[in-house]
N, C-alpha and C positions, 0 to 999 in steps of 0.2 A: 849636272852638266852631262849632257851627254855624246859622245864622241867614238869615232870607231878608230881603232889601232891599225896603224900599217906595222910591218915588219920591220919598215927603215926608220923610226920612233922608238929604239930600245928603252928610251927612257920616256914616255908616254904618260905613265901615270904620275912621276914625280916631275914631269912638266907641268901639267894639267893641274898639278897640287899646289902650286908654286903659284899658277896664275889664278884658282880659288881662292887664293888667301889673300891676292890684290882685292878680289868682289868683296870679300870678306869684310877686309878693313875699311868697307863703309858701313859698316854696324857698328862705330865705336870702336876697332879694332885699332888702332894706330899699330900695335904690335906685330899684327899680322903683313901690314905694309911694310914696315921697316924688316920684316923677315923678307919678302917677296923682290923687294926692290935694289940694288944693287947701291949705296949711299952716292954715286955719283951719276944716277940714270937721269936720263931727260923725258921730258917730254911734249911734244910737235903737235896741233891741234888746228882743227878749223872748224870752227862753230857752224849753226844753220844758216849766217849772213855770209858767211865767207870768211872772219875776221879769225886772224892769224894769232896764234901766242907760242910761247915756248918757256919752260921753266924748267930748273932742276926739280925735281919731282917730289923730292925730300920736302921743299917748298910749299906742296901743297897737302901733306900726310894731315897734318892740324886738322885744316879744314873739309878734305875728304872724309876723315872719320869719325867727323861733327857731325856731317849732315846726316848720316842714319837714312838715306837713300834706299827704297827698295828696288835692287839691282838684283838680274840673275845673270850670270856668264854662261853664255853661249858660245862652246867649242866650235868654230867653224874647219877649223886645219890647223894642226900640228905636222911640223915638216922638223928634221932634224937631220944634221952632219957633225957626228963625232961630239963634241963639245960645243955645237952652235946649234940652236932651234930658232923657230918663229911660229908663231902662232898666231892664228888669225880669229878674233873674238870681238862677239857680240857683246856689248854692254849693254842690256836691256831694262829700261826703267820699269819694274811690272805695274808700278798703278798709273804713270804716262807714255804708252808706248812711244808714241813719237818724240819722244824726249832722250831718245836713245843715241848710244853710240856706238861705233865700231873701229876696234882699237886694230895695230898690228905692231906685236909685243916681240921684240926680239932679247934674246935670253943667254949666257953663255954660263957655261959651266964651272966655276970657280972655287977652289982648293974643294973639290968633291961634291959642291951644292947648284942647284941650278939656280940664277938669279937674272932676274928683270933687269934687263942693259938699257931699257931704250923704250919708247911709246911713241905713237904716230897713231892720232884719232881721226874723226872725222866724223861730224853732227849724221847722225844716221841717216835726215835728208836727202845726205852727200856721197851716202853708199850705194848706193844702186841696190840688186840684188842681194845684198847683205842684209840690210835694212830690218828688223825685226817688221815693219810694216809695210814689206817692199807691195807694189803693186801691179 
């Protein structure tokens, strides 16, 4: 992942670490996911048709870290206040690019650990500029 540090990101590297171990947990990781995610997080999505879902996220650990997906995360911005961050990342399919996504992952900081509150995707399509494919 590669990403550049602002000053106002004190905590930059253990954001960034938190949200590797989301990409992670599509290697069989379930454990990694359940580290990353906070047990009550959600998460808001729009496919490449448009088609709307929302789940608790927990929901979907099983079968994320079934599929054995080659994903690489792509740090776009890490923005941080105190005990609140957001991140904005590329999920990128590497053997379909265009099968990708782009998530914006908001994270708060809880009894000393940073943890995944929340996910808002959107089929890479639908990202404009983001796009691992943008054109």
């Amino acid at each position: 992942m590669n990403t550049t540090v602002d000053e106002r990101t004190p905590d930059h590297d253990e954001i960034v670490r938190v949200v590797q171990g989301y990409v992670e947990g599509f290697q069989g990781r379930r454990d990694k996911l359940e580290e990353a995610f906070h047990e009550d997080a959600w998460i808001l999505a729009v496919d490449a048709e448009g088609g709307f879902s929302k789940d608790l996220i927990s929901d979907r650990f099983e079968r994320w870290a079934a599929s054995h997906r080659q994903v690489r995360g792509r740090v776009i911005q890490v923005t941080q206040a105190g005990e609140v961050a957001s991140v904005l990342l590329g999920f990128d399919n590497t053997e379909t690019p265009a099968d990708s996504w782009v998530d914006v992952l908001a994270l708060l900081k809880l009894d000393g650990r940073w943890q995944i509150t929340h996910k808002s995707a959107v089929h890479s399509t639908r990202a404009a500029w983001a796009s691992p494919v943008a054109s």
